[in-house]
N, C-alpha and C positions, 0 to 999 in steps of 0.2 A: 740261836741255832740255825743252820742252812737248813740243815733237813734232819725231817722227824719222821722215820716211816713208819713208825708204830701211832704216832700221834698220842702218846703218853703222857709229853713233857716231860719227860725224867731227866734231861738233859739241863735242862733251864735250871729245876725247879734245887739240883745239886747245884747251880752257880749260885743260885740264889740263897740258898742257906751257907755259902763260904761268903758270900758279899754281907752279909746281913753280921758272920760270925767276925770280919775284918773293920766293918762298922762300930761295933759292939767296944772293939779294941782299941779305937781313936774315941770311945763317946763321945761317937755320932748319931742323930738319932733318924732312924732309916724312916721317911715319911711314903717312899712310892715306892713300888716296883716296877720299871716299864719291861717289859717284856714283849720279844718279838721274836715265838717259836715258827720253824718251819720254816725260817726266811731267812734268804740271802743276802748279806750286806756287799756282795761283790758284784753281782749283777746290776747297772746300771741305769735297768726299765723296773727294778725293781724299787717299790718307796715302802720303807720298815715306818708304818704306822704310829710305834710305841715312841723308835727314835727321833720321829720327828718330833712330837708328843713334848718328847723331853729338853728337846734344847729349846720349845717356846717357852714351859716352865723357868728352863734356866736362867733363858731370857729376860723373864719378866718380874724375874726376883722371888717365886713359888717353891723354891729350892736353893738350897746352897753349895749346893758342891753333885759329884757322882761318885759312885763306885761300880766298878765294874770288874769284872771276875778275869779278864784279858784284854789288851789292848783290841787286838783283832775281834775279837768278841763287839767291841765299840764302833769303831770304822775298819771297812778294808778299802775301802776310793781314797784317797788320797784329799778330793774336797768336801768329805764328808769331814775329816779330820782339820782340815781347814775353817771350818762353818762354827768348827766344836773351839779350836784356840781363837777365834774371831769375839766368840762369846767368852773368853776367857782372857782376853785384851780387855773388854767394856767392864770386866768385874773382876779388878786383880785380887779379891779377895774369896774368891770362889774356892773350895776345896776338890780334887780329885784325888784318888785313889783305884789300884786294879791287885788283885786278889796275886798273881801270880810272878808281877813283878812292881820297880820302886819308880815311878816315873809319875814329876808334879810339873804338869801344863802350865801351871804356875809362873816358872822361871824359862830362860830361853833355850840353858840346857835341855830342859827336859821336853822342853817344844822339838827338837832338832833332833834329841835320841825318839823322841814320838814320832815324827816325820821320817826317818830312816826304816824303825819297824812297820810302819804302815806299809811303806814301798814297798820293802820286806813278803809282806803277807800279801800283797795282792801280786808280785811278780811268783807266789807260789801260788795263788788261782790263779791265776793264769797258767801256766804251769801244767795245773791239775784238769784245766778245762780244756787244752789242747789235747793231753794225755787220753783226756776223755772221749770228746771231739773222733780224735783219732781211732781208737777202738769201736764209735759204734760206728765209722766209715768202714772201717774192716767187717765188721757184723753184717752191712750192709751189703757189701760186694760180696758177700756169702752168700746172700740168702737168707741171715737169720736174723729172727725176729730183737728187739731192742729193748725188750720188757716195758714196766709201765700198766695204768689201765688198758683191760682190752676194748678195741674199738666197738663201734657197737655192729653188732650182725657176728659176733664172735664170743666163744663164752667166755665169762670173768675167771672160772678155774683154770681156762687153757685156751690161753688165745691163739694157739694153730684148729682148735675144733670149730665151726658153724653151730652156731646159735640157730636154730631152725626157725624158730619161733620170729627173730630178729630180721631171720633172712629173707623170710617169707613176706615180710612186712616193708623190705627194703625194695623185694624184686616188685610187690604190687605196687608201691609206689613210685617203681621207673618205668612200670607199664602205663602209669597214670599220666605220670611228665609227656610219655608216648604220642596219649591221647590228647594230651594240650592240657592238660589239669597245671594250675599255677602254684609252685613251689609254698606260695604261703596260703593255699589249700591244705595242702599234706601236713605244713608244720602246726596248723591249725587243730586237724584231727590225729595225729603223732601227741600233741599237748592232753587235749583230750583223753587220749586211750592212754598215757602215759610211757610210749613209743619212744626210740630217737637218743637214751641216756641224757638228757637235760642235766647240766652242771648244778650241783647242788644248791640251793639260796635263791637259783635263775627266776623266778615267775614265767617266763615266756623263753622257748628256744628261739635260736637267732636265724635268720635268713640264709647265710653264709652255713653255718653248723649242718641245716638238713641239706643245702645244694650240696657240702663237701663228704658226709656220710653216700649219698646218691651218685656219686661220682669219686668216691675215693678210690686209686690207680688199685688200692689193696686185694679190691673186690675181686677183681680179676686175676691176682698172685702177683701184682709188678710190685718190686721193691722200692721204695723212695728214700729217698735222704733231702732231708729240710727241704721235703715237698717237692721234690723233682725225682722222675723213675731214673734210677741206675740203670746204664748199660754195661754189658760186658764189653772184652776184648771183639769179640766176633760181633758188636752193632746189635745186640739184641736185646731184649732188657731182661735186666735179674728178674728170676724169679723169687720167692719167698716159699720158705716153710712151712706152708699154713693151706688148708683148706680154700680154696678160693669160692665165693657166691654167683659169679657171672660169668659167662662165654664173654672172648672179646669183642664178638659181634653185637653182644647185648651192650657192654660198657661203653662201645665206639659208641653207637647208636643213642644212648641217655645223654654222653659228652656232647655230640653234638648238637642234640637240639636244643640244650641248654644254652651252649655257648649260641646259637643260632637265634634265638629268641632274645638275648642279648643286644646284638647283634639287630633286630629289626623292631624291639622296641625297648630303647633306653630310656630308661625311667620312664615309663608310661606300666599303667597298671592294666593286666589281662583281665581284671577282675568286672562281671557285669552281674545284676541282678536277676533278670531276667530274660526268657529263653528265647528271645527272638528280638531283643535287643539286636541292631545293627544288619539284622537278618529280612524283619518283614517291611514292606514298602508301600504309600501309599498307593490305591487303587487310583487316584487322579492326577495326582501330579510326581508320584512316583518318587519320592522321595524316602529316606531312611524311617523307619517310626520308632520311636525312643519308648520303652514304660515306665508308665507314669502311677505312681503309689497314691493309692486312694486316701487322701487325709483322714475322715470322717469313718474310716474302718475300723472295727474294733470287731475281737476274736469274738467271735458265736453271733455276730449279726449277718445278716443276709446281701450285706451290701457285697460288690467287687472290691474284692484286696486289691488291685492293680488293674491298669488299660493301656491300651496299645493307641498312642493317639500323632495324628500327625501332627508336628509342630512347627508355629510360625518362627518362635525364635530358630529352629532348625532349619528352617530356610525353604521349610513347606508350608502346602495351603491353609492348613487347619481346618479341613471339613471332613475329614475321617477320622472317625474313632471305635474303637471294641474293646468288648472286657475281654481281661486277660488270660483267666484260665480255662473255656471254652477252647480259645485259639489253641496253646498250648497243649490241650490234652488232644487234640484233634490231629495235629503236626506230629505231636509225639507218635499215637496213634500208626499213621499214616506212612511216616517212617520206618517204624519197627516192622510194619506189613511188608515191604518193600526191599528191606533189606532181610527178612526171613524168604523171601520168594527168590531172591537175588542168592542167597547162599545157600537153595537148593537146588538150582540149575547150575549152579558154580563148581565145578572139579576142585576141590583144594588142593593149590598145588602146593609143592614140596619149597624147603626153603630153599632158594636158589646161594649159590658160594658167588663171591666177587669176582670177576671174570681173570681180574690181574692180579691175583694171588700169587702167579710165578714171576713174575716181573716185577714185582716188590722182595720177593725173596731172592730175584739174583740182582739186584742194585744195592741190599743191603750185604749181601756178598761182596759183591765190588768195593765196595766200602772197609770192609772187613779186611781185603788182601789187600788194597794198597797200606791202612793202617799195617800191616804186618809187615809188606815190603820194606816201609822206611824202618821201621821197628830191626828188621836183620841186616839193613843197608844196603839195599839192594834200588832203592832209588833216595835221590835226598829230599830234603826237607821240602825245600823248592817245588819241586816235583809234586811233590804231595798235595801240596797248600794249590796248585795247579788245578790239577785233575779233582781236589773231595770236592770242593762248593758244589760244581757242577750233577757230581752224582747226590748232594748231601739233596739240594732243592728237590731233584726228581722224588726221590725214599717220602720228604715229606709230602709233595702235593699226592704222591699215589697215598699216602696214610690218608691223608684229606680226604682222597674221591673215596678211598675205602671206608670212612666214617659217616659218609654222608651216604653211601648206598645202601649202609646197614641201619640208617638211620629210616632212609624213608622206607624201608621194609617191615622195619618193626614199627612203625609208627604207620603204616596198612594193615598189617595184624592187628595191634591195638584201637586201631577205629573200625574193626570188619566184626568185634564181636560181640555187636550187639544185637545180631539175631534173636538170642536166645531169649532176651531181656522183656520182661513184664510190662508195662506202663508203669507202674507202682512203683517194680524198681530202677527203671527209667528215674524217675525224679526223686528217687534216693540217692544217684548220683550227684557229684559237684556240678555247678550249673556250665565249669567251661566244658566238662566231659557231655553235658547234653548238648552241648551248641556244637561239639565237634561229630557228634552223631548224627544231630543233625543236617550240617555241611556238609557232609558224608552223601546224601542222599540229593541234597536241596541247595539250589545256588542264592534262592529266594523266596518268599513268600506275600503275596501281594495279599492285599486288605483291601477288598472293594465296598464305597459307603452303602448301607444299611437303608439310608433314607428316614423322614422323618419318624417323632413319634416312638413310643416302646416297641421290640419288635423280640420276638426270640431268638435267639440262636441260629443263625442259617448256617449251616460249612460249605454250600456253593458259593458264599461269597467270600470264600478262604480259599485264595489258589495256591497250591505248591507251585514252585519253577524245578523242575526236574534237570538234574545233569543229561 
């Protein structure tokens, strides 16, 4: 069966009591069932599990013959049907039989009436897939919705309503992306919390799945078709029937830093350990200091979990070193001081609008009336193909400057509000949201040596570098 929306099998389970009752008739004696509900045999990225199943059986002499309840029911490709008389060339002794009509693979006759119904059935999928195809483009250029699971941030009884719960959890984590938090942060505690609708069976969501929930065009009410926004006549893009989750300013603003991080680090991982990783420097020869995980730690001993140490493989001295959570809590500290003093002196201004908001909307205009012009014949083809590139390029680079302005606005909002924040929950956050708090404040932090010997804790020999 293609599809089973109830997921019953009551489809199969009636072919399979007439296959059984048509066996019965030739005693035959029925030793498998393969079965392959829910699935398409006309789809070509699709592979029916059972049917493969069955022609190794066939193959290998574990069977003698098939029965099947329709031809199409068996093959709709056409080398799917080829694969089946290939094994029935190697074994002319094999039996076939199908419930609804008289056709034996057997002989060449019935190779050749089998090869015409095959074509048969798939030039009617095809057919039915265009038909298909075609109405939910029509759905699309509407505006409505396509049915289906609802996506998630949308509820399953009605996928025009916000899921609150879903939404709420989709906006903190594009304020999180904001802050420089790394996509396999979020799907990490999405997992966790049980967040995200994870595809049934999955053990882990995919990387790809939480970037496209965080960035689906949906968010904002743009319509897609096989992943690209619809435009209307007028250059604008469809909207949809559905509640939307995001202002455009907020979606521009997630898109772009995603794609922008991309974009500045391909395949390299944002992920670091420790919070002044790449941050603090030696005090002598000034070089990067890396943290370094105390081997010999174990939970409830007194030793240092981790140190801050300059290293020679690093390409430094190797004569400074600190333990690591002094520093840390002290930086944290000092921070959080700095930008609570800072955003009391600070006026909070208002969200400022993109300057060229009209100048994006009369080039998309432009665009619009020549589309119409040749449309009433009022200039030709030529003409057209002339004048759009030119306006087409401007429309896009102003979308560009307009995604990047809303970007790094909201990504100053999402690093300015940590005033408020505790120490405590300072380091309940992800450690790239502390490190971006604290770049916030701090270009650097120099580590000067301690000198020999045990010594306490100093924080004079911990200097911040202040913006």
């Amino acid at each position: 069966m293609s599809r089973d929306d109830e997921g019953e099998a009551l489809g199969v389970a009636r072919q399979q009591r007439d296959c059984e009752r048509l066996a019965d008739l030739r005693s035959w004696q029925v030793v498998k069932a393969y079965e392959d509900n829910d699935v398409s045999a006309f789809k070509r990225n699709v592979v029916r599990d059972e049917f493969e199943l069955m022609l190794k059986d066939l193959r290998a002499g574990l069977i003698d013959g098939i029965v099947a309840y329709d031809l199409d029911r068996l093959a709709r490709q056409p080398r799917d049907l080829e694969r089946l008389i290939e094994i029935f060339d190697e074994r002319p002794r094999l039996e076939f039989a199908t419930v609804t009509n008289d056709i034996n693979l057997g002989t060449p006759d019935g190779r050749t009436m089998a090869r015409i119904m095959v074509a048969f059935a798939n030039k009617s999928s095809h057919d039915a897939s265009r038909r298909i195809k075609r109405k939910h483009l029509e759905l699309a250029q509407q505006g409505k919705d396509s049915g289906g699971p609802a996506p998630y941030g949308w509820q399953k009884e009605d996928r025009t309503k916000v899921d609150s719960k879903a939404a709420e959890a989709i906006r903190e984590a594009q304020r999180e992306i904001l802050a420089g938090v790394r996509i396999g942060t979020i799907r990490t505690r999405w997992q966790e919390q049980g967040l995200g609708n994870p595809r049934a069976g999955t053990k882990r969501m995919a990387h790809h799945h939480v970037e496209h929930i965080l960035t689906n065009p949906r968010l904002v009410g743009y319509r897609t078709y096989h992943g690209e926004i619809l435009h209307g006549d007028d250059g604008r893009p469809i909207k949809g029937d559905w509640e939307p989750i995001n202002t455009l300013e907020e979606w521009e603003a997630v898109c772009a830093a995603i794609a922008e991080r991309k974009q500045k680090r391909p395949g390299k991982s944002l992920a670091r350990k420790y919070l002044l990783s790449g941050i603090a420097r030696c005090g002598l020869c000034k070089t990067k200091i890396r943290g370094q995980i105390n081997q010999r730690w174990e939970p409830g001993s007194k030793a240092a979990r981790f140190s801050y140490q300059c290293s020679v493989v690093n390409g430094g001295c190797g004569k400074v070193g600190r333990t690591g959570e002094p520093v840390d809590t002290l930086i944290a500290q000092l921070v959080l001081e700095e930008q609570r003093a800072r955003a009391s002196v600070t006026a909070t201004q208002g969200e400022q609008r993109w300057p060229k908001e009209i100048e994006l909307e009369e080039v998309t205009q432009d665009i619009a009336q020549l589309v119409e012009a040749e449309r009433s014949k009022q200039i030709t083809v030529a003409t057209l193909l002339q004048l759009l590139p030119a306006k087409e390029r401007l429309r896009d680079e102003l979308k560009l400057e307009r995604a990047r302005f809303y970007k790094e606005q909201k990504q100053a909002e999402a690093k300015s509000n940590a005033a408020e924040l505790s120490v405590d929950e300072f380091f309940a956050l992800p450690i790239e949201r502390q490190q971006e708090i604290v770049l916030h404040s701090l270009s650097a932090v120099i580590i000067h040596p301690a000198g020999r010997g045990r010594r306490k804790f100093d924080p004079s020999l911990i200097e911040p570098v202040w913006h």
